[in-house]
C-alpha positions in Angstrom: 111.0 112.0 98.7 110.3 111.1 102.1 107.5 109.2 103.5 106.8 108.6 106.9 108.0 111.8 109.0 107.6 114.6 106.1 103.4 112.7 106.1 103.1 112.4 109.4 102.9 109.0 108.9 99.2 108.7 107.8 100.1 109.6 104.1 103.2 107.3 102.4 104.4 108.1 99.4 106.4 105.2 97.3 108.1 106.2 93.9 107.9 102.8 91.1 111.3 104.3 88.6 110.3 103.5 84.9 113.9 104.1 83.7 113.9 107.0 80.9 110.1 107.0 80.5 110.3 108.8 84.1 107.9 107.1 87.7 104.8 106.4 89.3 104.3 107.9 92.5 102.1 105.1 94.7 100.4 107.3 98.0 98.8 104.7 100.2 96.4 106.4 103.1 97.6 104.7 106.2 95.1 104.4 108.8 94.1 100.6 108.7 92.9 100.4 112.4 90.2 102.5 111.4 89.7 101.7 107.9 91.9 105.0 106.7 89.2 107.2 107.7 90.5 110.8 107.6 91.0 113.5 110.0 92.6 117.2 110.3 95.7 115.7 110.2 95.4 113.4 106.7 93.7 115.8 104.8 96.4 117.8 105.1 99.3 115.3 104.6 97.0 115.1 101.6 97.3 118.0 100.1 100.8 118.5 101.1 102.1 115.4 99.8 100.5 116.4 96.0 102.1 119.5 96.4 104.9 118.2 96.3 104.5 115.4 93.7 102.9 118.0 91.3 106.5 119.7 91.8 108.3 116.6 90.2 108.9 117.0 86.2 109.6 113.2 85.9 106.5 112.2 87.6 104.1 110.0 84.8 101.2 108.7 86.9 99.9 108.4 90.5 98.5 105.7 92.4 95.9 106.4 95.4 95.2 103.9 97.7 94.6 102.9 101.0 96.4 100.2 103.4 95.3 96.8 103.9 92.7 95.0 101.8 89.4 96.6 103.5 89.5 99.9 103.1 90.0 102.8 100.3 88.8 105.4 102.7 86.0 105.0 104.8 85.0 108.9 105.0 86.1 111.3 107.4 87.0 110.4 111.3 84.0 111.1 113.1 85.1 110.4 116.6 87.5 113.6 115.8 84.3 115.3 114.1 81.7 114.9 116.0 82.6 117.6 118.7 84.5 120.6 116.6 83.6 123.7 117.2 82.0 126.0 114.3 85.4 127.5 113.7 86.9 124.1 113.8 84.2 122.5 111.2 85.3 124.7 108.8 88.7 124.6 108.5 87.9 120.7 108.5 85.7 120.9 105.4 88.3 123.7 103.9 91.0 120.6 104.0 88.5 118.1 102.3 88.4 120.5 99.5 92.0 121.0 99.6 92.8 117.3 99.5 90.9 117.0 96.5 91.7 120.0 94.9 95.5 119.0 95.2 94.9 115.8 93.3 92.7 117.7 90.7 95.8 120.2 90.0 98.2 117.2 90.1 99.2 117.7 86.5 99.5 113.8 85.5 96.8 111.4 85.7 95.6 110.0 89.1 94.1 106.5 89.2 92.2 105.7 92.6 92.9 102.1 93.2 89.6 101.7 95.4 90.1 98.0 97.4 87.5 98.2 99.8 85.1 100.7 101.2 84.6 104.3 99.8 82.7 106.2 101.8 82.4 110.2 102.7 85.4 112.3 102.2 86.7 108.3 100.2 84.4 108.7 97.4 85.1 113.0 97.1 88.9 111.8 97.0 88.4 108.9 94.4 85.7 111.3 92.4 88.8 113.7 92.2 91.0 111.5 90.5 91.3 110.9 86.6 89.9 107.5 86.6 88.8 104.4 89.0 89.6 100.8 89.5 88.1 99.2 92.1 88.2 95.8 93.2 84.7 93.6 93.1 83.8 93.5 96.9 84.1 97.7 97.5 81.4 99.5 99.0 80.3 103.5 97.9 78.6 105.5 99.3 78.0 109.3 100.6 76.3 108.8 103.9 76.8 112.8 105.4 72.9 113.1 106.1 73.3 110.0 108.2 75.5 111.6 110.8 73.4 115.0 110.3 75.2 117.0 107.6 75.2 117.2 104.0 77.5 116.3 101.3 79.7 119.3 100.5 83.0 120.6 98.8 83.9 117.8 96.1 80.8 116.2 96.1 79.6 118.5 93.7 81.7 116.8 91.1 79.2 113.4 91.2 76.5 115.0 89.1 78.9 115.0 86.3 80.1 111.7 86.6 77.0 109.9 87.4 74.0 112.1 86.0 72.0 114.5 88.5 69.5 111.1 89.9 72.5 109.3 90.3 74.1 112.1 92.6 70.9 113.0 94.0 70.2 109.2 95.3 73.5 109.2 96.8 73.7 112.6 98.7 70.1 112.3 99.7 69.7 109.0 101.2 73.0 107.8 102.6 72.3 104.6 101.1 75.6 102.0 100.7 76.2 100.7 97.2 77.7 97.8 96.0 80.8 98.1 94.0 79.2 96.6 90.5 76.4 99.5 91.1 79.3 102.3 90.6 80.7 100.5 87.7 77.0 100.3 85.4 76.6 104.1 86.6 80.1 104.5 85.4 81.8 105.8 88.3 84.1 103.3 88.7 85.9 102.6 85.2 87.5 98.9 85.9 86.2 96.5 87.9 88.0 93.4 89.0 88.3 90.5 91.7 91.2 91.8 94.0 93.8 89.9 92.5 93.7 91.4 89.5 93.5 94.7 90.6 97.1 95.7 90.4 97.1 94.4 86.8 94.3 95.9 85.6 95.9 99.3 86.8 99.3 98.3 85.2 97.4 98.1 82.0 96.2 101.8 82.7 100.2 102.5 83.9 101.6 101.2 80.4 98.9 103.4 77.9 100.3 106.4 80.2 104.1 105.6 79.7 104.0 104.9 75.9 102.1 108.0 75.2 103.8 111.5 74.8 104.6 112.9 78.7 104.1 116.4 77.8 101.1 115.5 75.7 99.2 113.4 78.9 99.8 116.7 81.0 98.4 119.1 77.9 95.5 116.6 77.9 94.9 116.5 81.9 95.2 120.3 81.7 92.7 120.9 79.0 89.8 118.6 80.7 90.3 120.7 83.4 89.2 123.8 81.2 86.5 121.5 79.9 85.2 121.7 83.1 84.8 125.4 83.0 84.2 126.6 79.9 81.2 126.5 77.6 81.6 125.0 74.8 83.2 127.0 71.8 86.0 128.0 74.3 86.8 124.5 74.9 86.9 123.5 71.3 89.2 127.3 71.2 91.1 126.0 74.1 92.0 122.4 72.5 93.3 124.5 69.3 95.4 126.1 71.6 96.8 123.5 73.4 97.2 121.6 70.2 99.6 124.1 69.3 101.2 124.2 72.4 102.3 120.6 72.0 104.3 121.4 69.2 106.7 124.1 71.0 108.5 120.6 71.2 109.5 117.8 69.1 107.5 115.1 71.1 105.1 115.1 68.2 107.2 114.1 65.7 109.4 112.3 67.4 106.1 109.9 69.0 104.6 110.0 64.8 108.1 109.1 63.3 107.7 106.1 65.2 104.2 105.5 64.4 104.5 105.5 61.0 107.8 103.5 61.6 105.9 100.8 63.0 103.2 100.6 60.7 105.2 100.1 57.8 106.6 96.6 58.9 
């Protein structure tokens, strides 16, 4: 896969090969100069570049970053903002959702690695993702009504994650939060000094690999129609996709070895 011309350069894709247990694609947001905040241009190398990853049968895990050691993303690029046109504001706040729907449809986990600030359109992007590790010294926050707009398109996921005051005291005030905030709201899910962010992630990495491929992507799938659905449809739909798992031997094969194990 390329990385620099296909993504315009703001977007680089690197692919980690686990031998037969398949790879880990690790996108890094490049935009350091200006903290990788993201405009027209990134949100749609964004969505383009999980396109294609989604395409990829091999693909285990992804990795979502941003360049250098300050930044995750620092929100959307308001010098490029602050002057569109009606028309233009919308098909800017169209890509945001885009963005973070493509990560949402991604069909194998996605792991924000968050190592710095998270700000905006950041913490929409990280919110999309399966799960967060950020490291100790990141900064959240959702500071729209700051610059005179409210939080939109993926920010309606935070009420689910953090609880409706959580959300509320976020999207309301604008207010900055300190990275060991998100983790006792549970936002973020790890929560480590930078040097061990890599490894704490890796940890995350291994669980993925040993686990059944086609049954992480069932899973991913299904919390998806969690989402959605009321309840007895989702305890219907996990039947379903319980079932679905065995259209292949990965189940046996992955409790042959279980039981293997456990005998010794």
């Amino acid at each position: 896969m390329k990385t620099a011309n296909e993504i315009n350069d703001l977007v680089l894709i690197r692919m980690d090969e686990r031998g037969d247990a398949g790879h880990i694609a690790h996108v890094t947001i490049n935009n350091p100069t200006k903290r990788n905040a993201l405009g027209i241009a990134g949100k749609r190398a964004i969505a383009n570049a999980f396109s294609k990853l989604s395409q990829d049968d091999k693909l285990r895990a992804v990795v979502l970053t941003g360049a250098g050691d300050k930044s995750f993303i620092a929100g959307a690029d308001l010098a490029e903002m602050k002057d569109l046109t009606v028309e233009e504001a919308e098909e800017e706040h169209t890509l945001t959702h885009y963005a973070c729907d493509s990560i949402r449809r991604c069909p194998v986990p996605v792991i924000a690695r968050v190592n710095g600030y998270c700000l905006g359109a950041g913490m929409e992007l990280a919110a999309s993702c399966d799960m967060r590790a950020a490291v100790d010294h990141a900064k959240f926050g959702m500071p729209e009504v700051r610059v005179g707009l409210p939080s939109g398109m993926e920010a309606a996921l935070l009420p689910a994650l953090l609880g409706w005051g959580r959300a509320a005291e976020l999207v309301l005030t604008g207010d900055i939060f300190e990275a060991k905030d998100m983790y006792q709201f549970g936002f973020v899910q790890k929560l480590v000094p930078a040097s061990e962010l890599d490894v704490a992630i890796e940890k995350w990495l291994q669980s993925i690999l040993v686990s059944g491929a086609r049954a992480v992507r069932l899973q991913k799938s299904l919390m998806r129609d969690w989402e959605r659905m009321s309840l007895t449809d989702s305890i219907r739909r996990g039947i379903e996709m319980c079932v679905e798992a065995r259209r292949t031997d990965e189940p046996s094969k992955l409790m042959t070895a279980f039981l293997a194990r456990k005998k010794k």
